[in-house]
The first five atom37 places (N, CA, C, CB, O) and aatype in JSON, in Angstrom:
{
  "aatype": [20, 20, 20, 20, 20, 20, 20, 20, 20, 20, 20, 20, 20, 20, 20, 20, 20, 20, 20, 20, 20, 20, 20, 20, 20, 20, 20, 20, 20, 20, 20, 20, 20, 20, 20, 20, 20, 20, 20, 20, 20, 20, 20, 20, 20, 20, 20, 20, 20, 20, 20, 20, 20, 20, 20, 20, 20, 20, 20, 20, 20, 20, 20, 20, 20, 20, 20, 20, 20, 20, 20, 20, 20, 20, 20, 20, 20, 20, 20, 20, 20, 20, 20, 20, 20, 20, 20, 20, 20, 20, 20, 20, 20, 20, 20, 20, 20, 20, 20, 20, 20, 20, 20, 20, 20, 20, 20, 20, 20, 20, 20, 20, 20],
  "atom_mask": [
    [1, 1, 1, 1, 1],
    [1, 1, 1, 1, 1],
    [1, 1, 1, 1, 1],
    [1, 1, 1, 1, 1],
    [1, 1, 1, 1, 1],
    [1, 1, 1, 1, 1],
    [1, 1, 1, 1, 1],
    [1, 1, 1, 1, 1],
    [1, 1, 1, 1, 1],
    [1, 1, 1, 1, 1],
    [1, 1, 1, 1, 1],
    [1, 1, 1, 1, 1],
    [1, 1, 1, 1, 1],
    [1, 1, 1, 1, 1],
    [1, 1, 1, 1, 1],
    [1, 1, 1, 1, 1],
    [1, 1, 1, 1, 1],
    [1, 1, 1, 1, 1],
    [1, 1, 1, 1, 1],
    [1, 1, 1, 1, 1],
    [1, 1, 1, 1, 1],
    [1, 1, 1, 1, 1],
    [1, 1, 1, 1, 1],
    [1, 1, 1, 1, 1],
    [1, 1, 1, 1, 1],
    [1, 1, 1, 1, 1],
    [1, 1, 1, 1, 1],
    [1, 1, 1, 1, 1],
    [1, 1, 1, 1, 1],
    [1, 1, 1, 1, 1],
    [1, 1, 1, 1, 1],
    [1, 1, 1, 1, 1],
    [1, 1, 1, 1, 1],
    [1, 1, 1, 1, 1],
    [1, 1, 1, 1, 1],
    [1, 1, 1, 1, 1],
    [1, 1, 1, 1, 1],
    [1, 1, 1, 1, 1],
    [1, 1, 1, 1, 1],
    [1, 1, 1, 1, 1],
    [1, 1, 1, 1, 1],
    [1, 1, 1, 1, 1],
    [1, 1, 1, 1, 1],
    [1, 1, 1, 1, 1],
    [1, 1, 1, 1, 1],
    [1, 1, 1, 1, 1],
    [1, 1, 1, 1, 1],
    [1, 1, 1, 1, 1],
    [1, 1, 1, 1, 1],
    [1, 1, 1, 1, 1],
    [1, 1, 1, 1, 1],
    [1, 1, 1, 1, 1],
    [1, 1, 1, 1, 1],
    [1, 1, 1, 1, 1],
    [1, 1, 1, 1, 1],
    [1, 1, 1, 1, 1],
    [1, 1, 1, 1, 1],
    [1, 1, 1, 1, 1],
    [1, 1, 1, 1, 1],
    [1, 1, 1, 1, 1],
    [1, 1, 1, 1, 1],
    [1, 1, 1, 1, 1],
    [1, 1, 1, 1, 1],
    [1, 1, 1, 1, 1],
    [1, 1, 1, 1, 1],
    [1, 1, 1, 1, 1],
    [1, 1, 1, 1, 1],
    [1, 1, 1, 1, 1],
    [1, 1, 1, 1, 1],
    [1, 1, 1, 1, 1],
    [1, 1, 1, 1, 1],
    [1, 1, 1, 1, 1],
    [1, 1, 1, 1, 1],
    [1, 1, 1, 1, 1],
    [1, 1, 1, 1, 1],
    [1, 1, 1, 1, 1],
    [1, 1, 1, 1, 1],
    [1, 1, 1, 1, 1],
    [1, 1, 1, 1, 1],
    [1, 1, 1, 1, 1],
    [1, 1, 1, 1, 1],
    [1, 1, 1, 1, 1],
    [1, 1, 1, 1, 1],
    [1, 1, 1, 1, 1],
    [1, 1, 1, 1, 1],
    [1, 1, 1, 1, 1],
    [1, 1, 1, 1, 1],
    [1, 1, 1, 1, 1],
    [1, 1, 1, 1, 1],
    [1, 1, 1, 1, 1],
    [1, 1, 1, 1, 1],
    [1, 1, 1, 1, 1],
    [1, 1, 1, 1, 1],
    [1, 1, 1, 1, 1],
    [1, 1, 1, 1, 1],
    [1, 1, 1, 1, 1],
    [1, 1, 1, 1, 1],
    [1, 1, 1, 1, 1],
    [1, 1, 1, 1, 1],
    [1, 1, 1, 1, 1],
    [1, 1, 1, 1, 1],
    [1, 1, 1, 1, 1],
    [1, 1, 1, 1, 1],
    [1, 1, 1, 1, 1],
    [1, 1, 1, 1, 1],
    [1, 1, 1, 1, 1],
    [1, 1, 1, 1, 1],
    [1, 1, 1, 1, 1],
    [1, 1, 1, 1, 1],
    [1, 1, 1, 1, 1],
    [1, 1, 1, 1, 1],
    [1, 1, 1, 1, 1],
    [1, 1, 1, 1, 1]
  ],
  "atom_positions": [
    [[-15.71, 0.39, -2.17], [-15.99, -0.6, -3.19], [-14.95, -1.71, -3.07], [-15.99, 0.04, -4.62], [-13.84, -1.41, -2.64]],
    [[-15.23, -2.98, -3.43], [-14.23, -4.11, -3.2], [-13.86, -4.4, -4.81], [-14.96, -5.58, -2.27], [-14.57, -4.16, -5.79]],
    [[-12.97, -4.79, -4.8], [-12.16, -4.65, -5.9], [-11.62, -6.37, -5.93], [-10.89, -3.32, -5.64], [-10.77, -6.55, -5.06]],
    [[-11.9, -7.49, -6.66], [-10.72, -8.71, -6.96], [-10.02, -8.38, -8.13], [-11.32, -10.27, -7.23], [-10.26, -7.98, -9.27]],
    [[-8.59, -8.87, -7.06], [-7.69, -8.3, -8.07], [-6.51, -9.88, -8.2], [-6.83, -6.49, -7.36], [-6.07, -10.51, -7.24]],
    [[-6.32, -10.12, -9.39], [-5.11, -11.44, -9.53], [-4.23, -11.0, -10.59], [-5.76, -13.12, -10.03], [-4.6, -10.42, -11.61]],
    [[-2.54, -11.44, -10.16], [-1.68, -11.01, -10.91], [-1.23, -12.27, -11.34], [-0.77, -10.1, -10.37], [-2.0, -13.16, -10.99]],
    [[-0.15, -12.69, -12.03], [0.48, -13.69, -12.88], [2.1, -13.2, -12.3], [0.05, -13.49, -14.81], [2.61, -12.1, -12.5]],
    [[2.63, -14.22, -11.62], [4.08, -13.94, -11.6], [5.11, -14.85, -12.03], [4.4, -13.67, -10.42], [4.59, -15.96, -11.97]],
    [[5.91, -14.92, -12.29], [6.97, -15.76, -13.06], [8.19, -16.07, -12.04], [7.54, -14.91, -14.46], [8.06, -15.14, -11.24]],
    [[9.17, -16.75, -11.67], [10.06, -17.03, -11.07], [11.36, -17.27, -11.66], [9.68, -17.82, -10.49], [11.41, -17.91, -12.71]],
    [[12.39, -16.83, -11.12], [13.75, -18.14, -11.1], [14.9, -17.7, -9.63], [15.03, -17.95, -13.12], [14.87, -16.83, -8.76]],
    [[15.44, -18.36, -9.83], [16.33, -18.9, -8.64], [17.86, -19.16, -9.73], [15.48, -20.7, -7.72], [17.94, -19.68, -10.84]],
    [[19.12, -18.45, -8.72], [20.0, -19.35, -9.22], [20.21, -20.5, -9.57], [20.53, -19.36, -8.84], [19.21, -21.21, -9.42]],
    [[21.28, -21.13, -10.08], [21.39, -22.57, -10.34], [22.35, -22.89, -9.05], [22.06, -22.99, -11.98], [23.34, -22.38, -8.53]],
    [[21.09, -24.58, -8.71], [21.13, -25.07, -7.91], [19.99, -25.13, -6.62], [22.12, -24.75, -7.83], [19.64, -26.02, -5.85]],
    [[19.58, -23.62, -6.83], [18.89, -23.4, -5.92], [17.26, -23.62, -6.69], [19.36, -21.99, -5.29], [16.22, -23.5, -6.04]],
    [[17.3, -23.85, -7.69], [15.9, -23.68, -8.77], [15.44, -25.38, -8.54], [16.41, -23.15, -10.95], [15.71, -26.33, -9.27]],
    [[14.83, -25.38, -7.54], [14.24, -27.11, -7.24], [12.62, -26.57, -7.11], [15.02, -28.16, -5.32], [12.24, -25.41, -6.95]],
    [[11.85, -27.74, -7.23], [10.54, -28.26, -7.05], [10.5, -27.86, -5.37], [10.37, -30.04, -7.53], [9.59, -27.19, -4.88]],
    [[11.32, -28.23, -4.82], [10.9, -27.62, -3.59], [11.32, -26.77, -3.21], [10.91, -28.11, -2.75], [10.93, -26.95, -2.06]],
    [[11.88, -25.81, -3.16], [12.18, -24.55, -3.02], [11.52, -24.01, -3.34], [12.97, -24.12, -3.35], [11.28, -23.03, -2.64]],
    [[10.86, -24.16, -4.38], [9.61, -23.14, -4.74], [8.69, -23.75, -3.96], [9.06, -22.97, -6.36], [8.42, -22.96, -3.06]],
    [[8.03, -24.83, -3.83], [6.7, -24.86, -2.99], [7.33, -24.65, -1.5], [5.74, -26.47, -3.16], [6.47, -24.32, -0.68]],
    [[8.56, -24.75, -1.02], [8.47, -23.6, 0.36], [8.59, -22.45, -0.04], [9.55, -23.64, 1.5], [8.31, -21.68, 0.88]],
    [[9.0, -21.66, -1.4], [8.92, -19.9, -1.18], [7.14, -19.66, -0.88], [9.56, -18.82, -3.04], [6.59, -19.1, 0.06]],
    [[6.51, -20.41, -2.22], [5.35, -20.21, -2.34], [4.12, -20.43, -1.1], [5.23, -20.89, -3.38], [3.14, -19.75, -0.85]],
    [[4.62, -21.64, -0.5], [3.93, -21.7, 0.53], [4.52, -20.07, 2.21], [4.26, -23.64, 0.84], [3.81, -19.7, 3.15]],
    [[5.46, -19.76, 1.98], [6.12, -18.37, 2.95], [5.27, -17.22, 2.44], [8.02, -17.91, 2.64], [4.79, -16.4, 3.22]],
    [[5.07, -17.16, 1.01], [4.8, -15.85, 0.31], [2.93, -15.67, 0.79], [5.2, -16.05, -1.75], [2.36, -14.58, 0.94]],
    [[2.14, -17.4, 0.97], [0.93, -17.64, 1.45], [0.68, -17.16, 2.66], [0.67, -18.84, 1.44], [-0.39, -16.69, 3.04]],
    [[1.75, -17.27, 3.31], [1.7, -17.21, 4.63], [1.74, -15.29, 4.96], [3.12, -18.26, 5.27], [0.91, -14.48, 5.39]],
    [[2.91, -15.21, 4.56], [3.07, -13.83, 4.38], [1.83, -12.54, 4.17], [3.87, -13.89, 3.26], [1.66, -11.48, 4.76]],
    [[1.06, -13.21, 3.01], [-0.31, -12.76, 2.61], [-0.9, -12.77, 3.73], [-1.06, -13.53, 1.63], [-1.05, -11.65, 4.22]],
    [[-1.48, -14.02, 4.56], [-2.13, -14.23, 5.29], [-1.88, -13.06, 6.35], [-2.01, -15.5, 5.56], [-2.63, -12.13, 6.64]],
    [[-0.87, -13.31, 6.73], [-0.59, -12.26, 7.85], [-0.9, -10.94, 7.28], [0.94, -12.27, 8.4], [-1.82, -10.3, 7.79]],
    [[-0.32, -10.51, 6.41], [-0.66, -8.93, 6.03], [-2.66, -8.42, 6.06], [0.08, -8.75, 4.07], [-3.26, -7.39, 6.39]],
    [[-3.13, -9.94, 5.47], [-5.06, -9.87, 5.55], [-5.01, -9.4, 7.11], [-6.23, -11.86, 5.28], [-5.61, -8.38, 7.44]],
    [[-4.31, -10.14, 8.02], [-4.78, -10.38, 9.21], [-4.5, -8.87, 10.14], [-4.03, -11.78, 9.76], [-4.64, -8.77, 11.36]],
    [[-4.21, -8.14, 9.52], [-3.69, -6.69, 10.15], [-4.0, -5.96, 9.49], [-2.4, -6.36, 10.39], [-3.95, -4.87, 10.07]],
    [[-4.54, -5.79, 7.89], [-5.3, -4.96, 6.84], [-6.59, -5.31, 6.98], [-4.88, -5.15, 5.39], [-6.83, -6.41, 6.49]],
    [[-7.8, -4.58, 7.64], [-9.02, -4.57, 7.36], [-9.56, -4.54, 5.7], [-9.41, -3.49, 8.11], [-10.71, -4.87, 5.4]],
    [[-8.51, -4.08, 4.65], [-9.57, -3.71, 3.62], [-8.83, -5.01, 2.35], [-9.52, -1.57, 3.07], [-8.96, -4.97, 1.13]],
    [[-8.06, -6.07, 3.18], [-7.64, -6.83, 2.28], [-8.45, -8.12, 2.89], [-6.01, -6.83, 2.12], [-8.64, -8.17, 4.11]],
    [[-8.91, -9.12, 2.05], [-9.8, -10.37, 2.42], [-9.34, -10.79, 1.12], [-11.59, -10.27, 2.79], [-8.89, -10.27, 0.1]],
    [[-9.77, -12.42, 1.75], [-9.9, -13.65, 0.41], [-8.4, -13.68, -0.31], [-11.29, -13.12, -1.03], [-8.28, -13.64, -1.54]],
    [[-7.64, -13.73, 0.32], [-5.82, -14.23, -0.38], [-5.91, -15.16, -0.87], [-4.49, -14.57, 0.5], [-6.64, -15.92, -0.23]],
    [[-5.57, -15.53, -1.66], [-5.1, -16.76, -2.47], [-4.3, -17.11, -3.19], [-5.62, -17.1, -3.02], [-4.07, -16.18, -3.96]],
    [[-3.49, -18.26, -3.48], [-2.54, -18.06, -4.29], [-2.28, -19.75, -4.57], [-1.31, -17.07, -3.63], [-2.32, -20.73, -3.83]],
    [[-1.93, -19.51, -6.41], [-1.75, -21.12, -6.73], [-0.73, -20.98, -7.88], [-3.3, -22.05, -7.27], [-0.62, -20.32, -8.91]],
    [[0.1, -22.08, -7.05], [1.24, -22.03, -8.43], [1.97, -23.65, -8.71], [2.79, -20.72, -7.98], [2.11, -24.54, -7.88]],
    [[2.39, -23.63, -10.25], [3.11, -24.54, -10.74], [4.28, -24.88, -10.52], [3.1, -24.45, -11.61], [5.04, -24.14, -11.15]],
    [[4.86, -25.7, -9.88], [5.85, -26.06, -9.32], [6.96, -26.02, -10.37], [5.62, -27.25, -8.68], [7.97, -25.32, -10.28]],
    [[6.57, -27.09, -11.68], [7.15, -27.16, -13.03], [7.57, -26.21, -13.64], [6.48, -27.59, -13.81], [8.66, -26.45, -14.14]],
    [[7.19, -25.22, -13.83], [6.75, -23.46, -14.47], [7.3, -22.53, -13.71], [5.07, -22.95, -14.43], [7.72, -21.48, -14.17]],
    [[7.34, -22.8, -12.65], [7.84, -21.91, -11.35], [7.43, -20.33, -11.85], [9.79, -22.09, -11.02], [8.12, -19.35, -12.12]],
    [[5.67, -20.63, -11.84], [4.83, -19.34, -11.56], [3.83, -19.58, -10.76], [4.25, -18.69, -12.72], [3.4, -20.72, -10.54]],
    [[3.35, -18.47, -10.24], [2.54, -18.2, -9.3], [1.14, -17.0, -9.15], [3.46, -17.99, -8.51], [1.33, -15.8, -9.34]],
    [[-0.16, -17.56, -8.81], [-0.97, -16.77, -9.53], [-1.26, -15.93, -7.99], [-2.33, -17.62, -10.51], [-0.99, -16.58, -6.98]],
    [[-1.7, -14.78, -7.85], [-1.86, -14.29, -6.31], [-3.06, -13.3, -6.7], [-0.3, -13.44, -5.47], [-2.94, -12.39, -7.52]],
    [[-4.47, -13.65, -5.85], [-5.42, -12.64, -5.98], [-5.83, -12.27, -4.51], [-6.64, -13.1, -6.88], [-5.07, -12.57, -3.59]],
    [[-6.53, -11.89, -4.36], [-7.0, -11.0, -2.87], [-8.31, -9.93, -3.21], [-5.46, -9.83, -2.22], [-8.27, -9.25, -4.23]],
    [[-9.26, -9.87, -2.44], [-10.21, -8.06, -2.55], [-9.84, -7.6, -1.72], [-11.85, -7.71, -2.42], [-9.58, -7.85, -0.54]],
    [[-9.78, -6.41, -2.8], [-9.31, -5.28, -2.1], [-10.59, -4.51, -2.11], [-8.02, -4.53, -2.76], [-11.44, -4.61, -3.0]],
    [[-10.71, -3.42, -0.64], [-11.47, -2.27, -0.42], [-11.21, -1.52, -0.73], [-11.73, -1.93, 0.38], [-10.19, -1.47, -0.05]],
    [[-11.17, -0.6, -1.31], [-10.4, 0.68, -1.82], [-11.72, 2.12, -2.55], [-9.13, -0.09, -3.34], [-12.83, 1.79, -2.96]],
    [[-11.4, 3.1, -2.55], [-12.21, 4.29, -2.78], [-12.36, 3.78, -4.83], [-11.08, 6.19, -2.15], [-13.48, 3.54, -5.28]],
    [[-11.17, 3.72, -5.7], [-10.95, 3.64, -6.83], [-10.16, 2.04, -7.33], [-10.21, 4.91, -7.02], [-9.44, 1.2, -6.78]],
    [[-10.66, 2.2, -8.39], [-9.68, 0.65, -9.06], [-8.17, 1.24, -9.07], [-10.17, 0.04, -11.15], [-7.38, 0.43, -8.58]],
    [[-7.7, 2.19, -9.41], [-6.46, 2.44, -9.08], [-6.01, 2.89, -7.87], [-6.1, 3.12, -9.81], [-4.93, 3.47, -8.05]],
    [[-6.36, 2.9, -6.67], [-6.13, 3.0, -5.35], [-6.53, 1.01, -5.43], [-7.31, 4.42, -4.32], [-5.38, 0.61, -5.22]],
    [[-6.91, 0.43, -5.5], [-7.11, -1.0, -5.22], [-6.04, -1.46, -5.89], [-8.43, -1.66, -5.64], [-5.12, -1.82, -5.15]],
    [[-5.85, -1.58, -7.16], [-4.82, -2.0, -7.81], [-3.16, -1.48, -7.33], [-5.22, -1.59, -9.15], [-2.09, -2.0, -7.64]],
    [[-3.42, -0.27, -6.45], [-1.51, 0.21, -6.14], [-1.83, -0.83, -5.21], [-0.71, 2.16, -5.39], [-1.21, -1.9, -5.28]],
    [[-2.92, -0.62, -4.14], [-2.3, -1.43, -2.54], [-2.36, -2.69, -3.19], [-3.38, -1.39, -0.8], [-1.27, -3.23, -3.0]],
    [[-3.36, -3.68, -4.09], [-2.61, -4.96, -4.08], [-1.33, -5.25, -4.67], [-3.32, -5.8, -4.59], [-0.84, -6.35, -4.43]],
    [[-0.69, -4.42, -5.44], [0.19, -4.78, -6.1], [1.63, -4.46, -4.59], [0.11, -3.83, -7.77], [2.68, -5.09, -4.46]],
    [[1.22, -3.55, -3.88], [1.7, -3.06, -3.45], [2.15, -4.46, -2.0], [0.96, -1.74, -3.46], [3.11, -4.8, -1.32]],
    [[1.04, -4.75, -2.17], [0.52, -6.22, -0.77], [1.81, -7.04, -1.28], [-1.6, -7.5, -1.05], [2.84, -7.34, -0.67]],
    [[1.31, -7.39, -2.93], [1.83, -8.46, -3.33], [3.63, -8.57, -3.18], [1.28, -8.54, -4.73], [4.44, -9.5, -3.12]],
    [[3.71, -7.2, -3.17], [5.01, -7.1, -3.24], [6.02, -7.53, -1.76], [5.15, -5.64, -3.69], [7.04, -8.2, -1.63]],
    [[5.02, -6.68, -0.69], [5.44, -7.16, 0.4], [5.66, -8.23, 0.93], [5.01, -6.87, 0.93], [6.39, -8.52, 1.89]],
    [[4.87, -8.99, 0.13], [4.6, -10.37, 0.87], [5.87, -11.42, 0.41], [2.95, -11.05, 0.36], [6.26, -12.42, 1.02]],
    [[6.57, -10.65, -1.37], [7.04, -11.43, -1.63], [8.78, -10.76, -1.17], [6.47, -11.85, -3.0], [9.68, -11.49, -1.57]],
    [[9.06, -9.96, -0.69], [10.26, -9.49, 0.52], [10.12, -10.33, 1.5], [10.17, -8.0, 1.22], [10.99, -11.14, 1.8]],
    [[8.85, -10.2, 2.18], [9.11, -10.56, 3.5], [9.28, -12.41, 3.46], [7.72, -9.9, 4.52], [9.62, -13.05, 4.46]],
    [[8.96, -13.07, 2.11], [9.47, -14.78, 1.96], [10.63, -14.2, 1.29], [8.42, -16.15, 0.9], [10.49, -14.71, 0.18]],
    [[11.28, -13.77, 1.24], [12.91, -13.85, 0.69], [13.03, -13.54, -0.17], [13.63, -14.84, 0.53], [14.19, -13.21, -0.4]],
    [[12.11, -13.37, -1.24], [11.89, -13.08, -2.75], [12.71, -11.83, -2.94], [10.25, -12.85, -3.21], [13.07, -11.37, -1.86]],
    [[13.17, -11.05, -4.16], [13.22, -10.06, -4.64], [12.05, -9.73, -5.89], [14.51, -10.04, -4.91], [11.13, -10.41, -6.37]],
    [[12.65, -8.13, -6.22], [11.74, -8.07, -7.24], [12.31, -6.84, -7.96], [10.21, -7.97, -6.75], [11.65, -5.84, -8.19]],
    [[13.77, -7.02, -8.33], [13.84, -5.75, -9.06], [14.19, -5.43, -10.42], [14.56, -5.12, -8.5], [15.1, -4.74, -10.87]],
    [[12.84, -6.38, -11.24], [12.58, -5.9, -11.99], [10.72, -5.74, -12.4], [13.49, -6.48, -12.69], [10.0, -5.88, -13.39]],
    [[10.58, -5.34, -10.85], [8.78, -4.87, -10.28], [8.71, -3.33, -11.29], [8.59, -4.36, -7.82], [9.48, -2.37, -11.38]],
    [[7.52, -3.63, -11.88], [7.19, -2.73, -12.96], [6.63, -1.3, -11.54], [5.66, -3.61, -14.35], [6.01, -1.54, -10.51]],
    [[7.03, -0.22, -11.93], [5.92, 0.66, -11.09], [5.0, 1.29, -11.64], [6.39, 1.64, -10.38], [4.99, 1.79, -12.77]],
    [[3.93, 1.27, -10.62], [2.76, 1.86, -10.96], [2.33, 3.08, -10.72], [2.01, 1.29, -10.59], [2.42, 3.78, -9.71]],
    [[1.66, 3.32, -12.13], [1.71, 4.88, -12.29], [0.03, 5.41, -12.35], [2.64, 5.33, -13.89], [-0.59, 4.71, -13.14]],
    [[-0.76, 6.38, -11.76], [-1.96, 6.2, -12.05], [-1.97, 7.47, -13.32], [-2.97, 6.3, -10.62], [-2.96, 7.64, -14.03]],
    [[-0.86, 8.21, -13.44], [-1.56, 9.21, -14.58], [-2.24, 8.7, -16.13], [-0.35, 10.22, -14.99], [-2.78, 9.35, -17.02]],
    [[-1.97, 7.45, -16.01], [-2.46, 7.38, -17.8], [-3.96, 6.33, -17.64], [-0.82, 6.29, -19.14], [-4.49, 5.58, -18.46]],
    [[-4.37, 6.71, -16.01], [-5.54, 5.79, -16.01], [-5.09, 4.26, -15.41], [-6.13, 5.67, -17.61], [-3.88, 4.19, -15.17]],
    [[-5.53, 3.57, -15.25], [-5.7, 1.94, -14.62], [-5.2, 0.87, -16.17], [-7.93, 1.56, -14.0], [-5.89, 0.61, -17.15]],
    [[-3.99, 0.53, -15.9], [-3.6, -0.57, -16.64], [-3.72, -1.81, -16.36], [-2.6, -0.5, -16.86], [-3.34, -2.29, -15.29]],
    [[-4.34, -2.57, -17.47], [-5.04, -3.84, -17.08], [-3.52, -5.02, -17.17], [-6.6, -4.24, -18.42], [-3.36, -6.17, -16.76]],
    [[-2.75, -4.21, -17.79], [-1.66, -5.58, -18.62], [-1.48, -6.02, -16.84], [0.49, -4.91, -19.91], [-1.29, -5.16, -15.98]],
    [[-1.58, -7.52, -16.53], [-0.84, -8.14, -15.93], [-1.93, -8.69, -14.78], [0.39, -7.33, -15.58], [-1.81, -9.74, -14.15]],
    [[-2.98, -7.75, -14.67], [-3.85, -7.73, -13.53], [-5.42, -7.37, -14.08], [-3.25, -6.6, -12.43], [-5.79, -6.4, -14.74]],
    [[-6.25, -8.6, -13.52], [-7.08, -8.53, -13.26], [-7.8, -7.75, -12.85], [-7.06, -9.0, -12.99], [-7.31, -7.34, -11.8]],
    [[-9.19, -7.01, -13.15], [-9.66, -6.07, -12.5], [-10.99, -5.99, -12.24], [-9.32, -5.15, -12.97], [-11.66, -5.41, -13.09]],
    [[-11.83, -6.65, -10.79], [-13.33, -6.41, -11.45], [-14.13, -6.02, -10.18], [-14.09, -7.9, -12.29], [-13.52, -6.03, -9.11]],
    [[-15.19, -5.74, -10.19], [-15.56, -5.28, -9.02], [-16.22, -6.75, -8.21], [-16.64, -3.96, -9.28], [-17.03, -7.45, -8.81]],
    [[-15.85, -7.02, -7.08], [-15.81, -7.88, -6.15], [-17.82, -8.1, -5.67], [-14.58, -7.14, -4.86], [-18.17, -8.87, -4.78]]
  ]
}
């Protein structure tokens, strides 16, 4: 089953380093990043990602193939995460995901593709 899935992410950067462009090169690395990961994952298609320069957030969706919405929802979150290591990003304060209490919608989108 294909699964679209979009998250909402928020940003900051030390001071100094928190410019208009710095973020549209993380954001444009983190695109790229995606891209590549589609391009070697058969069950990930359709990346996308759009963000406010001003706001310094960033919206990131993708379908996912997956058996369950919570097998779709770990690997994208899971994608998303990679993608945002491998542009330089951190993330440690990345919520983890848990499937025992069922599929949590807070943050992510969930619908069948």
């Amino acid at each position: 089953m294909k699964f679209h899935l979009t998250t909402g992410l928020g940003f900051t950067a030390p001071d100094g380093l928190d410019t208009s462009e710095n973020f549209d090169s993380f954001t444009d690395s983190v695109t790229d990043e995606l891209f590549e990961l589609e391009d070697v994952n058969e069950n990930i298609s359709d990346s996308d990602v759009a963000a406010s320069l001003t706001d310094r957030t960033m919206n990131v969706s993708m379908v996912i193939e997956a058996e369950t919405g919570n097998d779709a929802a770990m690997f994208f979150l899971n994608t998303v995460r990679t993608a945002l290591h491998a542009a330089g990003g951190g993330t440690e304060s990345w919520p983890e995901f848990k499937t025992t209490r069922g599929l949590t919608r807070d943050g992510i989108e969930l619908a069948d593709a």
